[in-house]
N, C-alpha and C positions, 0 to 999 in steps of 0.2 A: 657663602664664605663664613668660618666659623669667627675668621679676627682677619682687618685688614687695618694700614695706616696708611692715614690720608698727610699728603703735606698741606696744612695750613697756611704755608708762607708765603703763598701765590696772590696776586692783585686782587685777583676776585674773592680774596677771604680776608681784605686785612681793612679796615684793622678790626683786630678780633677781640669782639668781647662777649659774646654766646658764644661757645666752640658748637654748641648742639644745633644751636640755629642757623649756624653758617653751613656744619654738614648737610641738614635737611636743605634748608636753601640757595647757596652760593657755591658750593663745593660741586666739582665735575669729577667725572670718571677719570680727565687727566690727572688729577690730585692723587690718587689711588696709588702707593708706591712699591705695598706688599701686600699679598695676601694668604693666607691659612686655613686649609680644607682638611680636619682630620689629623690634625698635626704635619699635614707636608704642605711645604712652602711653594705654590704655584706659581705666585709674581716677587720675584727679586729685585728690587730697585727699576720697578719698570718692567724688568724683562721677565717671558714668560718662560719657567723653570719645566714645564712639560711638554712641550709643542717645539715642533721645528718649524718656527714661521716661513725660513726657506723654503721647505720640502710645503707647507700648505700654500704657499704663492705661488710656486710652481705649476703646482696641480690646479690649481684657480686659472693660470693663464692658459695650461694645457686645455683645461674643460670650456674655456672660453673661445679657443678658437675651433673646437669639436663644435659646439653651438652655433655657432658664426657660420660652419661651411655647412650642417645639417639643415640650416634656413630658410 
């Protein structure tokens, strides 16, 4: 990612008095709220701006049960 923002305001970062140390150390991937590849915005408040999480969960349950009966 070229720039992402992390929310700080969550239990596991407060109270904040290093911001640098709490991202190296206490800050999670859920913290993560936006992020920027190239100037296009991939995660918007969370959600991801290029993926059809439906259309890949789909395909994750179909492949799962192709697996299941090939076993």
């Amino acid at each position: 990612a070229d720039v992402i923002a992390v929310d700080m305001s969550q239990l596991e970062t407060r109270p904040l008095f290093d911001p640098i140390s709490h991202l190296v150390y206490a800050a999670s991937r859920n913290q993560v709220t936006d992020v920027w590849v190239a100037g296009k915005q991939l995660l918007n408040n969370r959600t991801l701006t290029t993926i059809d999480t439906d259309e890949v969960l789909h395909n994750a349950d179909r492949w799962q049960a192709i697996l299941r009966t090939s076993a």
